[in-house]
C-alpha positions as CSV (number, residue, x, y, z in Angstrom):
1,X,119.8,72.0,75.9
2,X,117.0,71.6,78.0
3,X,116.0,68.4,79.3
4,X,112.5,66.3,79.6
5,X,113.8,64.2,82.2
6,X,112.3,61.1,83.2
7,X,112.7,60.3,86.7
8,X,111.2,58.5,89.6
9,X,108.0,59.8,90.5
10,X,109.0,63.0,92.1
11,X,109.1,63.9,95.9
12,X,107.0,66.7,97.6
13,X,109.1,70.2,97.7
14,X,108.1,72.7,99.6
15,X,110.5,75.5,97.9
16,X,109.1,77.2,95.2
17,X,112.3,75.8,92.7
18,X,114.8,73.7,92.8
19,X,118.0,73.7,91.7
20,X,121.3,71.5,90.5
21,X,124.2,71.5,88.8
22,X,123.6,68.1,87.1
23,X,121.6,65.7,85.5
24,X,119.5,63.7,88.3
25,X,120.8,60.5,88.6
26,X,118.7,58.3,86.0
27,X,117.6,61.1,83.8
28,X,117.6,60.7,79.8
29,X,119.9,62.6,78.1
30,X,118.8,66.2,76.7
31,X,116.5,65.6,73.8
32,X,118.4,67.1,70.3
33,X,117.5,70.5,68.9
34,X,117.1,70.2,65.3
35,X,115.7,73.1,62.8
36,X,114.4,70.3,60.6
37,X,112.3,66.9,60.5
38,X,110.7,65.6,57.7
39,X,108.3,62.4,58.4
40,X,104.8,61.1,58.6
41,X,102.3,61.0,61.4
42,X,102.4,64.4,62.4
43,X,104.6,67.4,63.0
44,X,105.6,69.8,65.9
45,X,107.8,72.6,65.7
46,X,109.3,75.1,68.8
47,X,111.5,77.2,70.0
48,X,112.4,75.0,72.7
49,X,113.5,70.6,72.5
50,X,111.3,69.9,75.5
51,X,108.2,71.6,73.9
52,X,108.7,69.7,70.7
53,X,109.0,66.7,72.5
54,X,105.7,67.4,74.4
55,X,103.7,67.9,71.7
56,X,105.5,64.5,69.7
57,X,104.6,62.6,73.2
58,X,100.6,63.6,72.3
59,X,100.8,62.7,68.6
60,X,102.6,59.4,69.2
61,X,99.5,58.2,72.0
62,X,96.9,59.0,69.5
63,X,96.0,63.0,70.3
64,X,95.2,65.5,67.1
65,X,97.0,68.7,66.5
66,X,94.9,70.7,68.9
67,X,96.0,68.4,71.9
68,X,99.7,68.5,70.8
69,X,99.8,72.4,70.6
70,X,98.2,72.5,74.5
71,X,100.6,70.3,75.6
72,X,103.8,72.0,73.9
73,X,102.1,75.4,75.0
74,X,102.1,74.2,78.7
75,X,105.5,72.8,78.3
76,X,106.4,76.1,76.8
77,X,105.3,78.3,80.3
78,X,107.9,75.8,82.3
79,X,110.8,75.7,80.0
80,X,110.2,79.7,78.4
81,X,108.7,81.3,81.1
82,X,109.7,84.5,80.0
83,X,107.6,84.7,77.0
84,X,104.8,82.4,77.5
85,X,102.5,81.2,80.1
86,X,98.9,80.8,81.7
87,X,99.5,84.5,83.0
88,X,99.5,85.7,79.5
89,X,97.7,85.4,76.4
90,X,97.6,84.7,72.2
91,X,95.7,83.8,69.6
92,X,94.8,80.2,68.4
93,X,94.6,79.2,64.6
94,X,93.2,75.7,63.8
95,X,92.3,74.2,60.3
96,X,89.8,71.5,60.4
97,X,90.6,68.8,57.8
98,X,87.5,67.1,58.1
99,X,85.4,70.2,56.9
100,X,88.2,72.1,55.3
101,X,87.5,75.1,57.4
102,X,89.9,77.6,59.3
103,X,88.6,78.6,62.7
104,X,90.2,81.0,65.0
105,X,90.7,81.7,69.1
106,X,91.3,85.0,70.6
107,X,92.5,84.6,73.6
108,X,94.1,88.1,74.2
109,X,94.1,89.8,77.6
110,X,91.8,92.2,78.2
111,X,91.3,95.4,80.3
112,X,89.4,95.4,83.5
113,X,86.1,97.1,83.4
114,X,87.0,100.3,85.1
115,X,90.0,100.8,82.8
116,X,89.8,104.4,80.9
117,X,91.4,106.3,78.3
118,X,94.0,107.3,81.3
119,X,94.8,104.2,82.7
120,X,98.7,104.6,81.9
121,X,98.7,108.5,82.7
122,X,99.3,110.2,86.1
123,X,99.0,114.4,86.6
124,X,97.7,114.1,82.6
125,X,101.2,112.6,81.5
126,X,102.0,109.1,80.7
127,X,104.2,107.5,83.0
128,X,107.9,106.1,82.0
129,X,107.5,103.1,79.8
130,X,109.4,101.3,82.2
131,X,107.4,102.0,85.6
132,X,104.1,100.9,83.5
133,X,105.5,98.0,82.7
134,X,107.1,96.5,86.3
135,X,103.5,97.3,88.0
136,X,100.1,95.7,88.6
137,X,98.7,98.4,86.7
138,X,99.9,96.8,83.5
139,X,98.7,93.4,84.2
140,X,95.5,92.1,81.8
141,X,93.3,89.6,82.6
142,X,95.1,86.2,81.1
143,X,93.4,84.3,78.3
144,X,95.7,81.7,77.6
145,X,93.4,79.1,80.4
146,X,90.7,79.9,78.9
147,X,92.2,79.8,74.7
148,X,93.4,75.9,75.9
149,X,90.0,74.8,77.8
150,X,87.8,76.5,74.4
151,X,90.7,74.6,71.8
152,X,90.1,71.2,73.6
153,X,86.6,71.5,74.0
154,X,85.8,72.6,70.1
155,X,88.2,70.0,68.3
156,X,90.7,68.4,70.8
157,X,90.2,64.3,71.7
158,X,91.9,64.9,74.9
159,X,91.3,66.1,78.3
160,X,93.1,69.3,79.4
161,X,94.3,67.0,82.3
162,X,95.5,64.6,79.9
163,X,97.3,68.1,77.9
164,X,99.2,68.9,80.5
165,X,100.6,65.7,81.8
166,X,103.9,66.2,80.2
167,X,104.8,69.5,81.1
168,X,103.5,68.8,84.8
169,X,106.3,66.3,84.5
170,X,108.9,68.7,83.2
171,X,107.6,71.1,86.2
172,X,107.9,68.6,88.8
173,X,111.4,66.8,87.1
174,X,113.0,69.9,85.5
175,X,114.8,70.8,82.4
176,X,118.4,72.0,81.7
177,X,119.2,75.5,81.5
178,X,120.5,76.8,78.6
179,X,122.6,80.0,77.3
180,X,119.4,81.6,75.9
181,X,117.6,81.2,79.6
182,X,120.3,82.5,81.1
183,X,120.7,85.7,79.2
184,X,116.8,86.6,79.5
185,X,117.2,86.1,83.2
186,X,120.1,88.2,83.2
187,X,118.3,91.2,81.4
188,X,115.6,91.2,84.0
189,X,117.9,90.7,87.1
190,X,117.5,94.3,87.9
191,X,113.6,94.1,88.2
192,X,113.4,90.1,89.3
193,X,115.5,91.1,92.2
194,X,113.1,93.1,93.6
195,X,110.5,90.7,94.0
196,X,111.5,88.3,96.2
197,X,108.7,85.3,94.5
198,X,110.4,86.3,91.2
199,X,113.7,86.1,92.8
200,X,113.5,82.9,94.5
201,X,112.2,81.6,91.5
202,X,114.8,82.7,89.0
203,X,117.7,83.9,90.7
204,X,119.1,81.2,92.8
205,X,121.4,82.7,95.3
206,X,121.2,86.1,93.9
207,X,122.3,85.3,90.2
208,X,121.1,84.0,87.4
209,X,121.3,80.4,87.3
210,X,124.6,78.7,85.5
211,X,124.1,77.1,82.1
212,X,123.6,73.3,82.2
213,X,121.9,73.7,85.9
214,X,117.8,72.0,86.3
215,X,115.4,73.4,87.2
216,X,112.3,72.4,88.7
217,X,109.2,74.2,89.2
218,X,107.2,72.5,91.7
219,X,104.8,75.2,92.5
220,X,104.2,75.5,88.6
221,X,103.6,71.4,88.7
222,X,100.9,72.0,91.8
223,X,99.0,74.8,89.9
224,X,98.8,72.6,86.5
225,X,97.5,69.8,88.6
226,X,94.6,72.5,90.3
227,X,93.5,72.8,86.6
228,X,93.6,69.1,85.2
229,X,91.6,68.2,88.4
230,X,89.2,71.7,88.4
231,X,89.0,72.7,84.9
232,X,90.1,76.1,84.2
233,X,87.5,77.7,86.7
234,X,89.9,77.1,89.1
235,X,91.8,79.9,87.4
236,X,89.2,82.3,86.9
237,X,87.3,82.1,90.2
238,X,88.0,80.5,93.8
239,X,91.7,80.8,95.7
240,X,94.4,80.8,92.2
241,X,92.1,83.7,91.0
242,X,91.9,85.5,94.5
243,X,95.9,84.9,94.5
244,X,96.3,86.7,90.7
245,X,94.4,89.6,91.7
246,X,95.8,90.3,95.0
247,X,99.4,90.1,93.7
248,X,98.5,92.7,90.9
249,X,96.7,94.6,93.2
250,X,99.0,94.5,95.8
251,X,102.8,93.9,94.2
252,X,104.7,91.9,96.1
253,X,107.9,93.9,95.7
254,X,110.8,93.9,98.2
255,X,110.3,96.7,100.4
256,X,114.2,97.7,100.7
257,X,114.5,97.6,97.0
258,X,113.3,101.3,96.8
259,X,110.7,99.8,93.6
260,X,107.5,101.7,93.1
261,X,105.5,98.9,91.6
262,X,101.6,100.4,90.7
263,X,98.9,98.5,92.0
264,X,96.4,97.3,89.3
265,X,92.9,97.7,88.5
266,X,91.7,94.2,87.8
267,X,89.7,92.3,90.4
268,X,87.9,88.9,90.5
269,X,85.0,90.1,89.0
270,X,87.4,90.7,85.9
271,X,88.4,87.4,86.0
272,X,85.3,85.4,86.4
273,X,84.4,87.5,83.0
274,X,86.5,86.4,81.0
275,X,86.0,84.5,77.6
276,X,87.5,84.3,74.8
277,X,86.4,84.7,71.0
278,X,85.8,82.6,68.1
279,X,85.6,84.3,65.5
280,X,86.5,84.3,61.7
281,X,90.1,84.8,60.5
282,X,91.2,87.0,58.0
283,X,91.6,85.5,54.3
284,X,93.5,86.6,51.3
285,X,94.2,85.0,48.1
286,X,97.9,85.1,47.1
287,X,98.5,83.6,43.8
288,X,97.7,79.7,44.3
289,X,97.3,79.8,48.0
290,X,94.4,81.0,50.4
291,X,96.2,82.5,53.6
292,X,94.8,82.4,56.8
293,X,95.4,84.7,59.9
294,X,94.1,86.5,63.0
295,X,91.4,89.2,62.6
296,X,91.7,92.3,64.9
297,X,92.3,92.4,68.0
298,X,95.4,91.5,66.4
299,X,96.7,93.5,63.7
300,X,98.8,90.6,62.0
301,X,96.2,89.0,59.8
302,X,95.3,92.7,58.3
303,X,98.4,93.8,57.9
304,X,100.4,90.8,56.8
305,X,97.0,90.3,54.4
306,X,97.1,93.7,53.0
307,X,101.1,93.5,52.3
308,X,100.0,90.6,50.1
309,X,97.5,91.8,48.5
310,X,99.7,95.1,47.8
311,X,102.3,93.2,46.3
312,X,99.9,91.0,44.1
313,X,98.7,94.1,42.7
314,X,102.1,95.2,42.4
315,X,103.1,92.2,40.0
316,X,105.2,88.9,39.8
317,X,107.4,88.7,42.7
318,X,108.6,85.7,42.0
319,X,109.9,87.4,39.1
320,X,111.8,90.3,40.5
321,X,115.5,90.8,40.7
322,X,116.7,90.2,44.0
323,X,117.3,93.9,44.8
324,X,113.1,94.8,43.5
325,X,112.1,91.8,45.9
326,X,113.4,93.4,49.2
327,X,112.0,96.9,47.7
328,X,108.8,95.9,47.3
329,X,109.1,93.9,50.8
330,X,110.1,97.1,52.3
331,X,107.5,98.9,50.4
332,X,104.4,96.7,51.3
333,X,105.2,96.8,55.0
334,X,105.8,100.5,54.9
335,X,102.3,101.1,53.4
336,X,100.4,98.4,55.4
337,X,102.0,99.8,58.9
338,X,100.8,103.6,58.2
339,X,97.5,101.8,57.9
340,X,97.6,99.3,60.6
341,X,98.8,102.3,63.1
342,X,95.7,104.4,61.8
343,X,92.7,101.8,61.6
344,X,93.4,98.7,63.5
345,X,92.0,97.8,67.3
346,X,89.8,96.0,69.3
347,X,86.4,95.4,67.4
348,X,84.5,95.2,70.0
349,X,85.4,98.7,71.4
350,X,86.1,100.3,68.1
351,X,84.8,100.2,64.3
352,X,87.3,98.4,62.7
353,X,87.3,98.4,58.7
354,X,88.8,95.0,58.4
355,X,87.1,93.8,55.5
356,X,88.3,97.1,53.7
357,X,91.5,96.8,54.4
358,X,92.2,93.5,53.0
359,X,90.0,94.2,49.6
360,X,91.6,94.1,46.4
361,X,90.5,97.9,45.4
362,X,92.2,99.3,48.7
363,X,95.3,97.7,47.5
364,X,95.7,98.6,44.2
365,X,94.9,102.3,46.1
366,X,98.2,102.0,48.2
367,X,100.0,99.6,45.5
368,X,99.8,102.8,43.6
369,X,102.4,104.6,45.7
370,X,105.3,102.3,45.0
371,X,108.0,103.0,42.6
372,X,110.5,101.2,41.1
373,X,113.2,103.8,41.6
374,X,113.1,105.1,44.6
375,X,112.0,104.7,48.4
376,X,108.5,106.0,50.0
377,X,109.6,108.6,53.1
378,X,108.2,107.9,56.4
379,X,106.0,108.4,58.3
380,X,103.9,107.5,55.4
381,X,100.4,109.1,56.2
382,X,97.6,106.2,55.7
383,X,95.0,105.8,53.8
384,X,91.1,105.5,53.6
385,X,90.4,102.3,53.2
386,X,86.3,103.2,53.8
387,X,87.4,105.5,50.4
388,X,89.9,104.4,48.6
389,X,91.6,106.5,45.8
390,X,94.6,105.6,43.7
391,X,98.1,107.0,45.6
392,X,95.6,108.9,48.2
393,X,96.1,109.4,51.8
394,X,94.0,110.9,55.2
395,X,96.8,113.4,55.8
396,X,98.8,113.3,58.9
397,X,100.9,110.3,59.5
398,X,100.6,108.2,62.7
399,X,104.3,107.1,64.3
400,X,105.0,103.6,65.2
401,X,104.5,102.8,69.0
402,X,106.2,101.2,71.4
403,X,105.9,97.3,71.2
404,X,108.0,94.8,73.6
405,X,109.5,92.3,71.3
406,X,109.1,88.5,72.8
407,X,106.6,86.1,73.2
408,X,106.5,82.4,71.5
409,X,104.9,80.7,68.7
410,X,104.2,76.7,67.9
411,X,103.6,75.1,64.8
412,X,101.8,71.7,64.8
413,X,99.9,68.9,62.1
414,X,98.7,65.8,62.7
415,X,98.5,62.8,60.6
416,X,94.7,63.4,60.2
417,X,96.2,66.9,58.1
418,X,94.4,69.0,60.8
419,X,97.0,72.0,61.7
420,X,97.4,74.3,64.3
421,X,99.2,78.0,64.3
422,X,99.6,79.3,67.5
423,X,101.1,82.4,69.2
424,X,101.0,83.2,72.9
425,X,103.1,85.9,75.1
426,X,103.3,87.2,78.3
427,X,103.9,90.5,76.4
428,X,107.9,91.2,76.8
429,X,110.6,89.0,78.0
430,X,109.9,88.4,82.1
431,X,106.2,90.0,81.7
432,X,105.6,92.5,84.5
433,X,108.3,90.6,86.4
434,X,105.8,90.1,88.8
435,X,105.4,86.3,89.9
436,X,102.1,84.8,91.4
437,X,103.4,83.5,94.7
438,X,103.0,80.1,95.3
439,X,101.7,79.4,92.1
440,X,105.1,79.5,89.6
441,X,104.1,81.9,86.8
442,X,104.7,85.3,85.9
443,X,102.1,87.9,85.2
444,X,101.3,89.8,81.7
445,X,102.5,93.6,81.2
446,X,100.0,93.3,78.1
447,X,98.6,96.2,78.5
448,X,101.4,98.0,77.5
449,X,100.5,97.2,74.5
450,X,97.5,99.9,74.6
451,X,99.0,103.7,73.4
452,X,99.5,105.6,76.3
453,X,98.1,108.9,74.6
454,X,97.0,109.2,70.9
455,X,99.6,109.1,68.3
456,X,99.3,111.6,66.6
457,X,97.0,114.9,68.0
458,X,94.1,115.5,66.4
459,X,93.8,112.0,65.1
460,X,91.4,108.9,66.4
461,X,93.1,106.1,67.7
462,X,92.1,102.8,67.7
463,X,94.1,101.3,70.6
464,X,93.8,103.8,73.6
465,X,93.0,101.9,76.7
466,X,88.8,101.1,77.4
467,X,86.8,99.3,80.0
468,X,87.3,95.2,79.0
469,X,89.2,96.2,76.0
470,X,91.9,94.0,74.2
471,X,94.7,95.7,73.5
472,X,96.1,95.5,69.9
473,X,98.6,93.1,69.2
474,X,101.2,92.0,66.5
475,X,100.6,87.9,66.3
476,X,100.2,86.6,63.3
477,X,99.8,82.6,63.6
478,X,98.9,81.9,59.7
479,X,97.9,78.8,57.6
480,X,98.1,78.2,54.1
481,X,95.7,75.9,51.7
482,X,96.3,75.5,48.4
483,X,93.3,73.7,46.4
484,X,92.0,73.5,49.5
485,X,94.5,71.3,51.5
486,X,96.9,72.4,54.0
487,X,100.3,73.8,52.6
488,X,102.1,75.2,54.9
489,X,101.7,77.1,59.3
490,X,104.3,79.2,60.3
491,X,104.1,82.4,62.9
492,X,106.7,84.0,65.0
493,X,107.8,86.1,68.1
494,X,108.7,89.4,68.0
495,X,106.5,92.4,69.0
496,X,105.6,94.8,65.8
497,X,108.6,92.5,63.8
498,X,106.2,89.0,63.9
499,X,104.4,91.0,61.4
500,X,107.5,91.6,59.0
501,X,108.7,87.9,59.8
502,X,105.5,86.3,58.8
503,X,105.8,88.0,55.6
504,X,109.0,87.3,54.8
505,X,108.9,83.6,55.4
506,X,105.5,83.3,53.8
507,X,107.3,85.9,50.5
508,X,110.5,83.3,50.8
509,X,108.5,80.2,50.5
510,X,105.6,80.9,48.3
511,X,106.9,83.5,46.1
512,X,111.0,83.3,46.1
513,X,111.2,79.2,45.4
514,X,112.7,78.9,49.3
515,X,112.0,75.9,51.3
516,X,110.6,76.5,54.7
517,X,113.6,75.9,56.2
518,X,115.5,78.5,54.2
519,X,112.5,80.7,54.5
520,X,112.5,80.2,58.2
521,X,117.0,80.6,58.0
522,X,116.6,84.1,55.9
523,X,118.2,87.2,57.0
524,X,115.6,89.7,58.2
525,X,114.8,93.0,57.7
526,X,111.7,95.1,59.2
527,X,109.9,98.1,58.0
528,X,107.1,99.5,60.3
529,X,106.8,103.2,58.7
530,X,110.3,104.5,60.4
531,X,112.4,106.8,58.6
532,X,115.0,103.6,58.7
533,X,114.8,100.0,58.5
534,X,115.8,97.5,61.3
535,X,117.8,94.7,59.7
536,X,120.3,91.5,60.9
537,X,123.7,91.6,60.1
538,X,123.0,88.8,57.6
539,X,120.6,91.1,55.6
540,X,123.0,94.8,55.6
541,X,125.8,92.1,54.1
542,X,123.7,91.1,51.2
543,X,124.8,92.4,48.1
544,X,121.9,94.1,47.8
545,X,122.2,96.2,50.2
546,X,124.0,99.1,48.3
547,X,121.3,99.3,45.6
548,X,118.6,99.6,47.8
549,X,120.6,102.5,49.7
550,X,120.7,104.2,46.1
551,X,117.0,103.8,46.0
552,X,116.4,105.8,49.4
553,X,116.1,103.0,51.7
554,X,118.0,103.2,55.3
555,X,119.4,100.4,57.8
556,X,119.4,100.1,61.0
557,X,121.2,97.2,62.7
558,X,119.7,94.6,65.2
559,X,121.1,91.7,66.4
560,X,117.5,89.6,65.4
561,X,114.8,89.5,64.2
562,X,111.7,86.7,65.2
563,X,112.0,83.2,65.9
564,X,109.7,81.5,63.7
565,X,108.4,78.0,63.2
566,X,106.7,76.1,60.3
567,X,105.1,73.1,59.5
568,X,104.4,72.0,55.7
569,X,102.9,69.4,54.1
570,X,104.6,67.5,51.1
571,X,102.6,66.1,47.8
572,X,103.2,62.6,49.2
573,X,101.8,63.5,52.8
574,X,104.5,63.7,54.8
575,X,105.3,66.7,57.1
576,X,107.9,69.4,57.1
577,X,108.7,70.2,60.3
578,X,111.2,73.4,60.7
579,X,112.4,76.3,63.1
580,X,115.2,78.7,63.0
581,X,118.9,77.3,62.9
582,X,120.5,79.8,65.2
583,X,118.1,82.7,66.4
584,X,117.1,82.3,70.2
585,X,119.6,79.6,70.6
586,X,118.2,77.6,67.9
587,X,114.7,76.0,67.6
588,X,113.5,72.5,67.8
589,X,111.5,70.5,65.1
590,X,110.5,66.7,65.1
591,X,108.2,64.4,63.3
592,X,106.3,61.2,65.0
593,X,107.9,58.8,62.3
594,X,111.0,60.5,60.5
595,X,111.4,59.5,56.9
596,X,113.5,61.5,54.2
């Protein structure tokens, strides 16, 4: 478990981290990871005890759900570092209770202004996934700073010094390392090696460090304090935002290690740039319930909006067999990937039918396609959503492209019933493995994210790279109302999965009579428009599985799938809290008063 220890106040260090093998003398024990709280005066919900416990420390002194989700998110870029963090990005989803409106943040990191179509392509070819992803070149400019200074500012009551006193505490003090830490650091110790502020960070004497060791993150601590005393200007201009661009610019690899690490394009005038966007969400109706999500740049709100809408047009799910339910599932994603791969980018860079795609008549166009008795084949080409016509498509199909599959997502309410859905990344697990020396964070690969070259030839697409452009993303952070009133948040890691996840969770509990917990606990499946389907090992034991072979359908195993979260409100007001039981080592919810 990882610990928010409470300690002494700390002593200056002048290494970058700090390790033990023990508890500091004094220190409270490990707070509990639980996958359920139920309980009034407001709910948080994490992949990680110390975040939870972050955001509960807010709520209990009086903050709303805005401050509590800065305050687990900042907790989150010391304790998962390799999915989260100021040197990365996400998208912000808040519901206002006092004017029943759902705003959104996108905060997504963007492409410096001299970024082209080629920016991933040398002598006209792409370059190696891999070498793209360990360089400078694929760093974007960060918007999580800027997503927690504009959340704060629009609805927060509390300062972003006061945000991120706790997890300048966990910084300084440490938390315990668990099994889950330790395996992501061993995956990257091939790449970490080779930078030596990476290395020193994350591989104490030459390893990865042993479960139940603390660690502290001083430098982390110093840079947190820079922006509680300087705002987050301090990130985007003066010495921190000289620092980012000269490490990108100029990786600081390890010269023996025989690592080619690409220097990047962004500079400080990239930085100083910056800002983020409020703009609407995407909204669907799904039988009682209004559901909420992230408009493009990210694809999760269209996509996961036009599954819905696909199977609303499709009929009752609630009232198919168990083996129809996972067809139609299936079937929904299948559809709404062809499309999102098509259609779906930055707005501001391309023309994005968004409102199109989530309208009824478009679905009952692709609804069209789905039988009863038998499997679509993919690539399934997409449609026109500009034109729809019944069981039409544009022709060629577009494959599925490469997406890494981490980053993290908080759920949190407050007793007010405000809510906040929140998912940030640093794109995959480690980032570009390239850390800011001195400062304690890792840097983005994000744009990775962009497609190297187009699809499929001879067809637009939407998510090349472009001068400031955002490249596309999966998050999906969602809320749901219901007359109105908050009903349930939930989101969750995962690359091109979050988008399957989210719609599973939101099928099991609004559709399938699941709680949120079981929901949440469900084995997974995901279909992105492949010839087969990813699934758990949970999911290809169901009984179902054989009849849905018999239909056409095909499995391939993964060991997961997501990590979500959720938060729910009850008739009588008090808050669900829940997160997975076992996935990524288990997740952490918590209430501010527990009461079954």
């Amino acid at each position: 478990m990882r610990a928010l220890t409470r300690l002494a106040p700390p002593l200056l260090l002048t290494t970058a981290l700090v390790w033990s093998t023990a508890l500091p003398a004094g220190a409270a024990a490990p707070p509990p990871k639980a996958p359920e709280a139920v309980g009034r005066g407001g709910a948080v919900a994490t992949v990680d005890a110390d975040a939870t416990a972050a955001g509960i420390e807010v709520l209990r002194k009086g903050g709303n759900a805005v401050d509590a989700a800065v305050a687990a998110a900042a907790a989150l870029g010391v304790t998962e570092p390799y999915s989260s963090g100021i040197g990365g990005g996400g998208y912000f989803v808040y519901y206002d209770h006092a004017t029943g409106r759902v705003h959104t943040i996108d905060g997504r990191e963007t492409a410096g202004r001299t970024a082209d179509a080629g920016l991933f392509l040398e002598d006209g070819r792409p370059l190696p996934f891999a070498d793209a992803v360990t360089s400078g070149l694929s760093v974007g400019v960060p918007g999580t700073p800027a997503t927690w200074d504009a959340a704060l500012r629009q609805w927060g009551t509390r300062s972003l010094a006061q945000a991120l006193e706790p997890a300048e505490r966990i910084a300084d003090q440490g938390f315990v390392v668990d099994e889950t830490f330790r395996g992501q650091t061993a995956d990257n110790q091939a790449r970490f090696k080779d930078f030596p502020a990476t290395a020193k960070l994350y591989l104490p004497g030459g390893k990865p460090p042993e479960v139940g060791s603390v660690l502290r993150n001083p430098d982390l601590a110093a840079t947190y304090r820079l922006l509680a005393k300087d705002g987050v200007k301090a990130f985007y201009r003066g010495q921190l935002a000289e620092d980012v661009v000269n490490t990108l610019q100029h990786p600081p690899v390890d010269p023996a290690s025989g690592r080619t690490a690409r220097p990047g394009r962004i500079d400080t005038a990239d930085l100083a740039a910056y800002r983020v966007r409020d703009q609407a969400p995407t909204h669907v109706t799904h039988g009682a319930y209004d559901v909420y999500s992230m408009a493009p740049s990210s694809s999760g709100g269209t996509t996961v909006g036009e599954a819905l809408d696909i199977l609303e047009d499709g009929g009752d799910v609630s009232a198919y067999s168990g083996t129809q339910y996972y067809h139609h599932f299936l079937e929904a994603s299948r559809i709404s990937f062809a499309d999102r791969n098509r259609w779906v980018g930055d707005p501001a860079s391309v023309d994005v039918p968004t409102r199109q795609l989530l309208s009824e008549r478009y679905a009952a166009s692709r609804a069209c396609l789905i039988s009863p008795d038998h499997a679509l084949t993919s690539p399934l080409a997409p449609g026109d959503p500009r034109h729809p016509a019944d069981c039409a498509d544009t022709g060629q199909a577009v494959p599925e492209p490469y997406e890494g599959p981490n980053t993290t997502h908080l759920t949190v309410a407050d007793r007010w019933g405000n809510v906040v859905s929140y998912t940030l990344t640093i794109e995959q697990t480690g980032g570009s493995g390239i850390t800011v020396p001195g400062r304690g964070f890792l840097l983005n690969n994000e744009l990775t994210d962009f497609d190297f070259t187009p699809l499929a030839p001879g067809v637009p697409d939407p998510n090349l790279p472009g001068p400031g452009k955002r490249p596309r993303s999966s998050m999906s952070p969602t809320v749901v109302l219901r007359d109105g009133e908050p009903f349930l948040a939930t989101g969750s890691p995962g690359g091109a999965t979050i988008i399957t996840t989210t719609l599973q969770v939101l099928l099991g509990r609004l559709d399938r009579g699941l709680s949120l917990e079981q929901a949440i606990a469900a084995p997974r499946a995901s279909q992105r428009n492949t010839a087969a389907t990813q699934a758990e090992p949970a999911f290809l034991a169901l009984p179902e599985r054989a009849e849905l072979e018999a239909l056409g359908h095909a499995f391939t195993a993964v060991a997961e799938i997501g990590a979500a979260t959720g938060v729910e409100r009850l008739p009588d007001g008090r808050w669900v809290a829940a997160a997975e039981p076992v996935r990524r080592g288990g997740g952490s919810a918590a209430v501010v008063r527990p009461a079954r």
